[in-house]
N, C-alpha and C positions, 0 to 999 in steps of 0.2 A: 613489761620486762619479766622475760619469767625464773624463774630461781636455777636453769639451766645456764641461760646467760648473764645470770648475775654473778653466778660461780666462776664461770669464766673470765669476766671482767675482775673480778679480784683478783684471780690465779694472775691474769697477763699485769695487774696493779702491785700486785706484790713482789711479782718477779724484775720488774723495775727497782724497788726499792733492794733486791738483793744487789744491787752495783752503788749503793751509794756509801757504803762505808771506804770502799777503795775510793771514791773518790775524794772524801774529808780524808784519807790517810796520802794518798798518791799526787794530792793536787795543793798547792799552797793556795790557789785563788778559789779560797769557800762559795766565793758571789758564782760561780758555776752549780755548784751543789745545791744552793738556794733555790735557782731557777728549775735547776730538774725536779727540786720539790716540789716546789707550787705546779710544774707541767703535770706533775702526776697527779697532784689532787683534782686538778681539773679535767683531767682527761675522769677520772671517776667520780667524778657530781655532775661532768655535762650531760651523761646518758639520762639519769636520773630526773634532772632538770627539764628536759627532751619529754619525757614521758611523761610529764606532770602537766605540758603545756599542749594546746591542739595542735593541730599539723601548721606548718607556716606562717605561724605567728609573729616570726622574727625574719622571714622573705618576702615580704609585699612588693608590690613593682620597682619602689623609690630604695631599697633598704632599709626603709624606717616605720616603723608598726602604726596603720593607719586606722582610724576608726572602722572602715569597712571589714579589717581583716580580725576581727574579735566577733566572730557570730552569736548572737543571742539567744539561739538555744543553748548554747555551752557555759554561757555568764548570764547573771541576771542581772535586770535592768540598773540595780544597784550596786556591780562591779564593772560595768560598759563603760566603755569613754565619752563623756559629754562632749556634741559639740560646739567647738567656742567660735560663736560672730565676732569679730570686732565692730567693735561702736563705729556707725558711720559719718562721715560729717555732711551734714545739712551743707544741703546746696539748695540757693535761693533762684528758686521759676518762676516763669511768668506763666500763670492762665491766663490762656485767650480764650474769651467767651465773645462769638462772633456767628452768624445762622447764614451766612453767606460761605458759601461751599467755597466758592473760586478764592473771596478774598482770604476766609479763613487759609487755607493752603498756602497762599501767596505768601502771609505774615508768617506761618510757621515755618515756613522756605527760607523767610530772610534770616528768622532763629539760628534756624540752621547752619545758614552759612556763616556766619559769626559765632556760631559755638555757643549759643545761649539755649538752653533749657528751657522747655515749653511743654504746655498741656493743651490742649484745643478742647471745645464743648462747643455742641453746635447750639445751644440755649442755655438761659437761664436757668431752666428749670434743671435741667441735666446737670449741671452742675451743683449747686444746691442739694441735689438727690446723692450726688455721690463726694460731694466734701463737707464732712460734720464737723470737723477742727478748724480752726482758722491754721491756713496753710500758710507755709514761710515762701516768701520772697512779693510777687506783684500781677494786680490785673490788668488785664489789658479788655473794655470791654464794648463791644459796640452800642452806640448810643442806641439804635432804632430797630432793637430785636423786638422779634413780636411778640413773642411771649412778657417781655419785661424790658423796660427800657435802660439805658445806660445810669439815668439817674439814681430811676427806682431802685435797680440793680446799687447801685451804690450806699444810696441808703437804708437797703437792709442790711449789709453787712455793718453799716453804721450800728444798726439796733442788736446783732448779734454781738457786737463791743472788740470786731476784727479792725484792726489799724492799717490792713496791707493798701501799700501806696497803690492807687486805684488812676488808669489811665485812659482815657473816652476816646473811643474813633469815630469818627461819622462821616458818613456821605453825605448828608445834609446838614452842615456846618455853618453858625449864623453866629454873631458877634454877641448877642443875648445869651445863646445857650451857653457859648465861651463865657462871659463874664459868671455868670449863674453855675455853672458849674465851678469856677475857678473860685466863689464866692463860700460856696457848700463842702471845700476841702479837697477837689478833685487836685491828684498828682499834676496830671498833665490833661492836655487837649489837643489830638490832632486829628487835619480834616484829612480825606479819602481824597485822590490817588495819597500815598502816603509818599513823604521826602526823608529818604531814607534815614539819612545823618543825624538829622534833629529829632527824629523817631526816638533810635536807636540812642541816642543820648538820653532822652526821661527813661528808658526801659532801663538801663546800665542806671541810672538816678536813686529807681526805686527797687533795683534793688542792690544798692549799696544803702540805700537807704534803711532794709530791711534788716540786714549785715550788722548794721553798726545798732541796731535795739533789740536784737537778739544778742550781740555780745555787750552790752550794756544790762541786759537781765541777766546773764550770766553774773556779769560783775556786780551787781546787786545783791544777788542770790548771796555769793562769796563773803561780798563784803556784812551785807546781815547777821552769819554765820558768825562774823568776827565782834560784830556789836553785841548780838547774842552772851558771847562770853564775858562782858563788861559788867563788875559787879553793881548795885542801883548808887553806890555813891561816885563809880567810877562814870558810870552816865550823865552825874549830875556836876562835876569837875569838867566833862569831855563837854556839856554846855555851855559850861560858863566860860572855857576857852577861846572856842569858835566864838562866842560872844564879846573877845576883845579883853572879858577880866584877867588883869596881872592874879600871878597865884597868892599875893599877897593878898588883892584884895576879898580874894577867894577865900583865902582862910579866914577871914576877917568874918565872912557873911557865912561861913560854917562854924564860926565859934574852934578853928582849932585851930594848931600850928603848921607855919610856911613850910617844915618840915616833911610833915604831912600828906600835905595838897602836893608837894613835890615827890613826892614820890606814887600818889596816884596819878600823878601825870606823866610816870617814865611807866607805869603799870599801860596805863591806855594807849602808849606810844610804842609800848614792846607788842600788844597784844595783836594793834592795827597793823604793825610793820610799817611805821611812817618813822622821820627825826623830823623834830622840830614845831612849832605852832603851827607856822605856814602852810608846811605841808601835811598838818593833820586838817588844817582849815580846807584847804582844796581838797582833801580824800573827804571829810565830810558832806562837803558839796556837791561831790561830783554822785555820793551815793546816794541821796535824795533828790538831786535835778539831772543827773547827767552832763554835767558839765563842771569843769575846774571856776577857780577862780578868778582867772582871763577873764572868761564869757561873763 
């Protein structure tokens, strides 16, 4: 803006305000005279504002200022808009590791049609090579690849210390290799052609199966966090609890009063978010075994 048109913008700004004294004398309702205020101040700081910022800053397609419309030669990377992923949630897949062209296909077809999430690998080795993490959800894997067999295959994931419920198919399906397998921690076992329903049932198996020890480490994880915060006598109260001792007897075997012990047992009880013995006894439980009190 240059000092031609800034004069002017004052000159048409000021000659606004020459009509507002009639209006505080001429007008009993001041709330008119207010709004003409503020309309003026703004009509003279939107130019200025305008010329501070790049072109279209405030017009992108949507009406609303997108990460695309802040160019970065104008800003630097440390006034730019970061952009924000949200956290996705883990959905549990089955790899199919299978060296048979048709059959592989077929199986990831029935995926398909049922909406279940899949990866194919035409070998052992191809998979291995491109999965370094133990993957969330289930294998599915043919017993008589040539590269590695279903078992082998099985028990290296054993030795890597991956848990994913692991499912064998085979064309050549024998009562031995089913016992043997089913012996050695195999999920499931199903022979070639495949029956679709009882397939499909251990696949949905494992991975609910996966489901429920991923949100079980979650809750671990959580519940840790909360032990963590337990001071070393409130540990040793939160033991002798679960262990059946009254706080009586408790204060007895600490040398101090019922007083006391009571009240580091409403400490370990506020801190866990549980009420009562019971149900600190089953939050306890469930966070070292996974399971309540029932089981």
């Amino acid at each position: 803006m240059n000092a031609c048109e800034l004069g002017s913008l004052v000159r048409s700004w000021w000659a606004g305000f020459e009509v507002l004294p009639s209006i505080f004398l001429n007008c009993r309702n001041f709330q008119r005279a207010a709004v003409f205020l503020v309309h003026q101040i703004v009509l003279c700081v939107q130019p200025l504002i305008d010329s501070l910022l790049p072109p279209n800053v405030f017009q992108p397609s949507m009406g609303v200022p997108s990460y695309t419309d802040f160019p970065a030669s104008r800003y630097p990377a440390t006034r730019t808009f970061a952009a924000v992923t949200p956290v996705e949630k883990l959905i549990p897949t089955v790899y199919l590791i299978d060296d048979d062209e048709k059959s592989r296909n077929g199986i990831r077809e029935l995926f398909e049609n049922f909406s279940i999430p899949s990866v194919p690998f035409d070998s052992a080795s191809r998979f291995f090579s491109l999965i370094e993490k133990e993957p969330f959800g289930c294998l599915v894997v043919e017993q008589t690849l040539t590269d590695l067999s279903g078992m082998d295959f099985f028990r290296r994931i054993q030795s890597l210390g991956w848990s994913l419920p692991t499912i064998i198919v085979t064309r050549q399906g024998a009562v031995k290799d089913c016992a043997e397998a089913f012996g050695a921690g195999i999920f499931g076992y199903h022979e070639k052609p495949l029956e679709h329903d009882p397939f499909l049932a251990t696949v949905r198996s494992g991975l609910d199966l996966s489901q429920k020890r991923l949100e079980l480490a979650a809750h671990r994880v959580a519940s840790q966090k909360k032990l963590d915060n337990l001071t070393q006598r409130e540990k040793e109260v939160l033991e002798m609890l679960i262990e059946g001792h009254s706080m009586k007897n408790i204060a007895a075997m600490f040398g101090t009063s019922f007083q006391a012990v009571a009240r580091h047992r409403q400490r370990i009880l506020d801190k866990l978010g549980v009420e009562g013995d019971v149900a600190l006894t089953r939050w306890v439980l469930h966070h070292r075994y996974g399971a309540d009190s029932n089981n």
